[in-house]
OpenMM code with the backbone's topology and positions (N, CA, C; nanometers):
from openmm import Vec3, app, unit

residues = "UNK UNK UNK UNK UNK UNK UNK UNK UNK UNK UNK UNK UNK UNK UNK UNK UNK UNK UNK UNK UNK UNK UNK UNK UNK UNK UNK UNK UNK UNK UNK UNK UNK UNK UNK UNK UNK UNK UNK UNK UNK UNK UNK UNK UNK UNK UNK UNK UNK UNK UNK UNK UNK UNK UNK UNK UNK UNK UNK UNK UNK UNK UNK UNK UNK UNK UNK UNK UNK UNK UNK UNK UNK UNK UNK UNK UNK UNK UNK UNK UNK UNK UNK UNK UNK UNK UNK UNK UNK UNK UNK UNK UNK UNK UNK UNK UNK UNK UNK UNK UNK UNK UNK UNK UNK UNK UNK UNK UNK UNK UNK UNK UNK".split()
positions = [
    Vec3(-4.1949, 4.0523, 1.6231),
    Vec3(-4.0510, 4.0429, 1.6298),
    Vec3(-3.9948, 3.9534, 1.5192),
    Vec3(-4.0478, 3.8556, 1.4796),
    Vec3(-3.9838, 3.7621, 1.3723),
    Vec3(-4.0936, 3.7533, 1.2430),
    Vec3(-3.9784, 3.8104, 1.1523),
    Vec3(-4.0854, 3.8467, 0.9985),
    Vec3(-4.0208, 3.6939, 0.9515),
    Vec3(-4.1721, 3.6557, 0.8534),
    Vec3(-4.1438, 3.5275, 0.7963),
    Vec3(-4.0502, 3.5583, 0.6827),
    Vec3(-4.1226, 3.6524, 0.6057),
    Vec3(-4.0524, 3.6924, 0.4959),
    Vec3(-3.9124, 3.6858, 0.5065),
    Vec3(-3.8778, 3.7550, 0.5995),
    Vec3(-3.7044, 3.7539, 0.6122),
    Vec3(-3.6254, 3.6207, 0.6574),
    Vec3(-3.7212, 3.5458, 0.6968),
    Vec3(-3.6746, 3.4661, 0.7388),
    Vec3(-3.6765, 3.3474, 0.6368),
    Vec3(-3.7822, 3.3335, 0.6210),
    Vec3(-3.8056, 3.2474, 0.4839),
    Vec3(-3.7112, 3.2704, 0.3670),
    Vec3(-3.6749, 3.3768, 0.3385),
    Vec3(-3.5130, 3.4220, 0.2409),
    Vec3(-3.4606, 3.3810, 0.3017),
    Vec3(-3.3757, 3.4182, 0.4229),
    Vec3(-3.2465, 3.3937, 0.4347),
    Vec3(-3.2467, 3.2093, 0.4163),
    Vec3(-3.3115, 3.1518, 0.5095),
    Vec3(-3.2977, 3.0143, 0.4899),
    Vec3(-3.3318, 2.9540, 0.3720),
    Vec3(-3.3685, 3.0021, 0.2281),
    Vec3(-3.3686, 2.9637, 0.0604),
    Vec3(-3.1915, 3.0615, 0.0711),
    Vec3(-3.1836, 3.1405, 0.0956),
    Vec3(-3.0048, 3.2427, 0.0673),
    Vec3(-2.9228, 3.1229, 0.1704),
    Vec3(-2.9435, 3.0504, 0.2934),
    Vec3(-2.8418, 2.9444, 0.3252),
    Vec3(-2.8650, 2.7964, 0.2318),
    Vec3(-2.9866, 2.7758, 0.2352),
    Vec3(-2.9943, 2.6373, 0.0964),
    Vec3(-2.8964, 2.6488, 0.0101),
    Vec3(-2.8828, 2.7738, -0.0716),
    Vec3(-2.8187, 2.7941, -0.1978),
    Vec3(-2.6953, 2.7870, -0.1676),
    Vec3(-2.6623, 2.8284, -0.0567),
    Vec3(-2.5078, 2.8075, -0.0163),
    Vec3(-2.4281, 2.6889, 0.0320),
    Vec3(-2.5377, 2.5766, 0.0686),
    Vec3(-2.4925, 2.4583, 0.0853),
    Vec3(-2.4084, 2.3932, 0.0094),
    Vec3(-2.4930, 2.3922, -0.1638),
    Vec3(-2.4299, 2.3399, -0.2404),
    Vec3(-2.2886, 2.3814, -0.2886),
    Vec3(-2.2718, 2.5095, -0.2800),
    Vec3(-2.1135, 2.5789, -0.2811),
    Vec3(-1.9946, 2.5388, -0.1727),
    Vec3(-2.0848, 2.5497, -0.0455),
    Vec3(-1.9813, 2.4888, 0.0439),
    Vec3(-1.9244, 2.3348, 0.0348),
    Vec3(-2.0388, 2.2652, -0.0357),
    Vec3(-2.0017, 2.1228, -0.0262),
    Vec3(-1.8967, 2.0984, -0.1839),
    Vec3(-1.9354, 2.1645, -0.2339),
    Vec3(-1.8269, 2.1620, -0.3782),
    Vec3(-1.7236, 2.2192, -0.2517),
    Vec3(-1.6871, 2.3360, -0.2041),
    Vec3(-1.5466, 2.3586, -0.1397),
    Vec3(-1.4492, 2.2979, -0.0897),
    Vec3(-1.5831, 2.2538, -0.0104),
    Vec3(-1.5138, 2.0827, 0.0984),
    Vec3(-1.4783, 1.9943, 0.0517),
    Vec3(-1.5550, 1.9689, -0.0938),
    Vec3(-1.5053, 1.8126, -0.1809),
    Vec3(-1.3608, 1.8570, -0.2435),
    Vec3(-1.3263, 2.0109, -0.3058),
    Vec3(-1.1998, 2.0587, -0.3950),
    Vec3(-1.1320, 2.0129, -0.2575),
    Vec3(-1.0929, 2.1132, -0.1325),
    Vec3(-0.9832, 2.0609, -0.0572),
    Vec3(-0.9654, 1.9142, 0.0255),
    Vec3(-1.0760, 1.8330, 0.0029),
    Vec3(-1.0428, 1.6872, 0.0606),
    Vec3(-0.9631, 1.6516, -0.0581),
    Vec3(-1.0045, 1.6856, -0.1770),
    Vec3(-0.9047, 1.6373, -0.2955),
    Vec3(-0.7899, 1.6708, -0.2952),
    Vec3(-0.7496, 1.8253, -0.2762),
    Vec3(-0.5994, 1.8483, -0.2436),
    Vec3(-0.5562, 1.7923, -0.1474),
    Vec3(-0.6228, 1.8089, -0.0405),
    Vec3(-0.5110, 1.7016, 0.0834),
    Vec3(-0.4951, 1.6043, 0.0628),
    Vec3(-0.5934, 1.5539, -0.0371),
    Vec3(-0.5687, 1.3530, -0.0527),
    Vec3(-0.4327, 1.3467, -0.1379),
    Vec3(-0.4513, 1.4272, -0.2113),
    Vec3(-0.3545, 1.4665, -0.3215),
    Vec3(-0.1637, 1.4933, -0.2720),
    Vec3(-0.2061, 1.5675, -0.1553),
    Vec3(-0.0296, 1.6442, -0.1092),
    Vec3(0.0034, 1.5458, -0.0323),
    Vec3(-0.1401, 1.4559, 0.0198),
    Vec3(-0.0546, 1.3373, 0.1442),
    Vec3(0.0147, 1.2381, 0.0642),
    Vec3(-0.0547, 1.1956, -0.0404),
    Vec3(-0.0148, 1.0671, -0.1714),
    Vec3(0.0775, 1.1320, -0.1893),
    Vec3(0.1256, 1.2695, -0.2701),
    Vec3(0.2481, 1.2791, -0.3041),
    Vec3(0.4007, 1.3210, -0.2353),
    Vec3(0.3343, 1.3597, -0.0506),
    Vec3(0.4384, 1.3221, 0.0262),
    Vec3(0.5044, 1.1710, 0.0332),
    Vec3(0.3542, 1.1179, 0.0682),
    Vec3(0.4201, 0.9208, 0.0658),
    Vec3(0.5041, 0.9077, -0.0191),
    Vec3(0.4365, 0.9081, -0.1660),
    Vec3(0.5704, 0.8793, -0.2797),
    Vec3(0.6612, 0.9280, -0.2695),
    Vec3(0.6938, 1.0084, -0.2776),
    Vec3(0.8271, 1.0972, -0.2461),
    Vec3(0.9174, 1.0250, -0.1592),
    Vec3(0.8296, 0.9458, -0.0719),
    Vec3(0.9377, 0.9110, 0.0690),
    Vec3(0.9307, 0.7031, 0.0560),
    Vec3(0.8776, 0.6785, -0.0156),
    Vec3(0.8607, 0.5342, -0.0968),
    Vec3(0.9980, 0.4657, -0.1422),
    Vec3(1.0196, 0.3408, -0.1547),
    Vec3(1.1543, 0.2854, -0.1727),
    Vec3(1.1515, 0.1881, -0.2470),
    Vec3(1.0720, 0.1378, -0.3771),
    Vec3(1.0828, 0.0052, -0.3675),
    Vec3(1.1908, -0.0637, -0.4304),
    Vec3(1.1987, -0.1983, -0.3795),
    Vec3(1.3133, -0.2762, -0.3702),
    Vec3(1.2759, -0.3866, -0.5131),
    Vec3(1.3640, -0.3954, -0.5889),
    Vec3(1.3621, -0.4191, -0.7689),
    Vec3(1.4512, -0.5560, -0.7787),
    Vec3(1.4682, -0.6383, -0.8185),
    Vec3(1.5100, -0.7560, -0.8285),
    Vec3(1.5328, -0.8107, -0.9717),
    Vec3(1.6761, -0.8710, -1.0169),
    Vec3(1.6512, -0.9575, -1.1296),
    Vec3(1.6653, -1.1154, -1.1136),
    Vec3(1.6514, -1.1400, -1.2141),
    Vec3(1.6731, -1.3048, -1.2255),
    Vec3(1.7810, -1.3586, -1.2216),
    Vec3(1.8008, -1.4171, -1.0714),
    Vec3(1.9329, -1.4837, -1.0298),
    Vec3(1.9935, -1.4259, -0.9156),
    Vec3(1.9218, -1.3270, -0.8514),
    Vec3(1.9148, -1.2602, -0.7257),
    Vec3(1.9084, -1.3676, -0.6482),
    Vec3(1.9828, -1.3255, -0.4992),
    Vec3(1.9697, -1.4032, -0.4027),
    Vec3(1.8929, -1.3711, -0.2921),
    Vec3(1.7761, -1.3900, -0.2294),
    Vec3(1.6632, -1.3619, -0.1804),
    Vec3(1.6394, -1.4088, -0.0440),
    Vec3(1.5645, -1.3593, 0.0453),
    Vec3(1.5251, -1.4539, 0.1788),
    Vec3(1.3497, -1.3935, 0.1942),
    Vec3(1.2892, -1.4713, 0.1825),
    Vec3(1.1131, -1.4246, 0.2036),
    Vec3(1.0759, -1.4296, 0.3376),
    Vec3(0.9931, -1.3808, 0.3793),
    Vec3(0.9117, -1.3567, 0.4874),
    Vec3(0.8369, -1.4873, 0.5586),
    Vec3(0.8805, -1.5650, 0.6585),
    Vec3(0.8417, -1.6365, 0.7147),
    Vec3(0.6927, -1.6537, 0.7912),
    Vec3(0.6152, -1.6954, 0.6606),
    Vec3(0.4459, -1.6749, 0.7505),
    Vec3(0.4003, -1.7760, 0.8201),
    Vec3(0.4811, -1.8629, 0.8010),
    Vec3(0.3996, -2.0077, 0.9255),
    Vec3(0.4121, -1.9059, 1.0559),
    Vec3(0.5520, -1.8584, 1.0699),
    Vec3(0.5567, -1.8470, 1.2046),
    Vec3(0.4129, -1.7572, 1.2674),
    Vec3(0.3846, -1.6480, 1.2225),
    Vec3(0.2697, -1.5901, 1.2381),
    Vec3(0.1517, -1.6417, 1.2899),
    Vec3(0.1870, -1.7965, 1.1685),
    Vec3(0.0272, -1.8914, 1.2070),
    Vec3(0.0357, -1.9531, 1.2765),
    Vec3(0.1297, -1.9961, 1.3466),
    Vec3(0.1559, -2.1312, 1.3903),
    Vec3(0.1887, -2.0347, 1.5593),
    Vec3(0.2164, -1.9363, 1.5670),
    Vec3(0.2569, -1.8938, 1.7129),
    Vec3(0.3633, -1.9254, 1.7710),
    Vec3(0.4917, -1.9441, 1.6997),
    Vec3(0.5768, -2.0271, 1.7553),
    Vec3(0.6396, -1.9589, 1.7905),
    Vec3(0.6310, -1.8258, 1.8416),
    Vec3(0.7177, -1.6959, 1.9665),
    Vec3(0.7603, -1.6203, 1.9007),
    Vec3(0.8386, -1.5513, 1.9960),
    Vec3(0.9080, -1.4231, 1.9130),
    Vec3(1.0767, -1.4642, 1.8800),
    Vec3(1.1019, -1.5991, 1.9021),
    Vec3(1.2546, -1.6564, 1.8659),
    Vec3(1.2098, -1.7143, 1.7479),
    Vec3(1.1599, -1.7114, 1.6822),
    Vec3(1.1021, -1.7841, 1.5461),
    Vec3(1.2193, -1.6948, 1.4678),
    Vec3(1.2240, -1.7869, 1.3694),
    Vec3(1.3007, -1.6632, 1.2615),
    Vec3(1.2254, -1.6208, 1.1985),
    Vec3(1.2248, -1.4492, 1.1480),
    Vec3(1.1242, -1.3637, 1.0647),
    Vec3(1.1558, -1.4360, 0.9170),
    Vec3(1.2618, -1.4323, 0.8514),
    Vec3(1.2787, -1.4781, 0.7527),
    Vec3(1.3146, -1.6510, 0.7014),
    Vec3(1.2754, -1.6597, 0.5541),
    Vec3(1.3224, -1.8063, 0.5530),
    Vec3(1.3570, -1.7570, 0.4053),
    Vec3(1.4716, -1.9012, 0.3787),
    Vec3(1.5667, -1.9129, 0.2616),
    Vec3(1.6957, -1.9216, 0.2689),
    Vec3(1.8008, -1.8866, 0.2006),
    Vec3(1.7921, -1.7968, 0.0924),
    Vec3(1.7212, -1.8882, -0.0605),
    Vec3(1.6768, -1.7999, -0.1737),
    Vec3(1.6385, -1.8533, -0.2783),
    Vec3(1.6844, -1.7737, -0.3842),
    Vec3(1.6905, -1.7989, -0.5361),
    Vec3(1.6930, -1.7387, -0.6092),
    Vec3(1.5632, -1.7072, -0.7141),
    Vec3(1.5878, -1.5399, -0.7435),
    Vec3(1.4938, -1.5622, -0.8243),
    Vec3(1.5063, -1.6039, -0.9298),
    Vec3(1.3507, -1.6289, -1.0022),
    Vec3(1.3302, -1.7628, -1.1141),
    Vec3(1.3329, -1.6136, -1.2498),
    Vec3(1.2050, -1.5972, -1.2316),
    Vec3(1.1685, -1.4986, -1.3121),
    Vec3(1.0675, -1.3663, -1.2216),
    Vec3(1.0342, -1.2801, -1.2832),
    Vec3(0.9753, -1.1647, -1.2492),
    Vec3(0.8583, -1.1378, -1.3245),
    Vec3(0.7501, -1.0795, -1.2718),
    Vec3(0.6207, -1.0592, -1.3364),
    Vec3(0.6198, -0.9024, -1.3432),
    Vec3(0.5133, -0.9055, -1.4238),
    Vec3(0.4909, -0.7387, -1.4728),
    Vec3(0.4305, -0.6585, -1.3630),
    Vec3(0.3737, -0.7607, -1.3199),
    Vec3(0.3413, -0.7008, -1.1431),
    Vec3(0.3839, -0.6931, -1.0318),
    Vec3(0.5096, -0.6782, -1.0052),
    Vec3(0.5878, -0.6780, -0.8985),
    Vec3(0.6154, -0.7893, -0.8528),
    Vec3(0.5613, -0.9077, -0.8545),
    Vec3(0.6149, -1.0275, -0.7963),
    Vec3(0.7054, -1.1075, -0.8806),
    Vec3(0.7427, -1.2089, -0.8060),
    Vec3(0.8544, -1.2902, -0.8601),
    Vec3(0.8130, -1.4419, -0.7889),
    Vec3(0.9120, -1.5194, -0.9166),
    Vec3(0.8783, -1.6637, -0.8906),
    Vec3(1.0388, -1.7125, -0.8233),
    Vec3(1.0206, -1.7927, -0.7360),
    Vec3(1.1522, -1.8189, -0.6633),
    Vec3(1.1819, -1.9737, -0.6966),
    Vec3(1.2692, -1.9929, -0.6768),
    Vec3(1.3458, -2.1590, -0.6915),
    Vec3(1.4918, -2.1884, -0.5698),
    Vec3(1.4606, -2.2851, -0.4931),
    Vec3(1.5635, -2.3311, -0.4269),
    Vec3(1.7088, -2.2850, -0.4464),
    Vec3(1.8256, -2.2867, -0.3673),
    Vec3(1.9519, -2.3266, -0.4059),
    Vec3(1.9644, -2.5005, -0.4451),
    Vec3(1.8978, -2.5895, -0.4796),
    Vec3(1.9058, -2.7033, -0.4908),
    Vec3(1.8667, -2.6592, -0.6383),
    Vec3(1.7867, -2.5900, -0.6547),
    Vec3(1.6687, -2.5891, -0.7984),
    Vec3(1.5364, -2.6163, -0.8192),
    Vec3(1.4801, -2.6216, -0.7295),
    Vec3(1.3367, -2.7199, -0.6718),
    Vec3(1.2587, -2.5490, -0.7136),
    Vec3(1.1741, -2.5328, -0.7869),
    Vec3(1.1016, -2.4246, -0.8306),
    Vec3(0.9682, -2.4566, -0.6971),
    Vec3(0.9131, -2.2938, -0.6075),
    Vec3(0.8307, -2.2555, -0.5582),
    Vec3(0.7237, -2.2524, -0.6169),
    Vec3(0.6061, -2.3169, -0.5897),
    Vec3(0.4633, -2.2933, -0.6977),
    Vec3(0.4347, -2.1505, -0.6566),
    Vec3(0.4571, -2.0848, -0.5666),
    Vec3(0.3540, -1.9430, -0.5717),
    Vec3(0.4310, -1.8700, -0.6046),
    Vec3(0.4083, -1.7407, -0.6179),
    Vec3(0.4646, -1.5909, -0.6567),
    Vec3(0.4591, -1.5027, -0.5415),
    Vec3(0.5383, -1.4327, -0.5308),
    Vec3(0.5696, -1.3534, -0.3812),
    Vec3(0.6506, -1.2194, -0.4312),
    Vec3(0.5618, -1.1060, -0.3767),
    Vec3(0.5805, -1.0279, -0.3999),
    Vec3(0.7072, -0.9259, -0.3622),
    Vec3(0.7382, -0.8401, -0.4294),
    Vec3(0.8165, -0.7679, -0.3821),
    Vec3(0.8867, -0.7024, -0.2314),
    Vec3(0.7628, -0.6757, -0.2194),
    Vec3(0.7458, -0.6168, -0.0370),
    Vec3(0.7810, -0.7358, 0.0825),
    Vec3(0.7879, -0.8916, -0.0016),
    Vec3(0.7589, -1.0047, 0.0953),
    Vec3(0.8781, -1.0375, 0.0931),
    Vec3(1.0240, -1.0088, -0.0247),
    Vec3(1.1316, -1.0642, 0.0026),
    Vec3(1.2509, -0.9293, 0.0302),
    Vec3(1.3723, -0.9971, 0.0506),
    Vec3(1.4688, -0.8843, 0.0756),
    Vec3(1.6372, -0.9483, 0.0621),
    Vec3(1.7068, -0.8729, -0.0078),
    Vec3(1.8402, -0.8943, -0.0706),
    Vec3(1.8610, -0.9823, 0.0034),
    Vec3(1.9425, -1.0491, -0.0282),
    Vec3(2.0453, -1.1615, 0.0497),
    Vec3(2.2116, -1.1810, -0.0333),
    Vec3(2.2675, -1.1571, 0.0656),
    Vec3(2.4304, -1.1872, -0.0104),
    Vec3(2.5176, -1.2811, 0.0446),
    Vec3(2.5296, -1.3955, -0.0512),
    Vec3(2.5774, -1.4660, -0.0242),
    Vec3(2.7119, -1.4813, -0.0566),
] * unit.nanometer
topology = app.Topology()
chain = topology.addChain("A")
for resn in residues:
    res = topology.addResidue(resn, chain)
    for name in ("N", "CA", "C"):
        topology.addAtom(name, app.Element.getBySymbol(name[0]), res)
């Protein structure tokens, strides 16, 4: 009932087909990676700032420190100092007192004073 011969082909005729299917599978994980990235962008916003903007950053003690959900999310207002080629920005007081770190784009948000 079971010839080797035939059998022994077909399973060298499915080997050979492995490698085709797995190229298939790798082309459309690439397109979907591809149409999901360029849905996101499409639907992306980012928020652009110059120097002398009035700003409020993201309050991270509260996070660390646990101090509830009446904490305020934000702290400031500040202005910005200058801007980097990388999305962040350097901030300085309304007094003038310059921030040592850089904080990124995503971390602050307009303020109008």
């Amino acid at each position: 009932m079971v010839n080797e011969d035939e059998n022994e082909d077909s399973l060298r005729l499915d080997l050979a087909l492995v490698e085709e299917k797995r190229d298939l599978v790798a082309i459309r994980l690439i397109h979907s990676k591809n149409k999901m990235a360029k849905y996101y962008n499409k639907r992306v916003h980012r928020e652009y700032f110059k120097p002398g903007d009035h700003v409020m950053r993201i309050n991270e003690v509260r996070k660390v420190a646990g101090q509830g959900k009446l904490a305020p999310n934000w702290k400031g207002p500040y202005i910005i100092r200058q801007e980097n080629d990388n999305g962040s920005y350097m901030l300085t007081t309304l007094k003038g007192d310059d921030i040592p770190l850089t904080w990124h784009a995503s971390d602050l948000k307009r303020c109008y004073i």
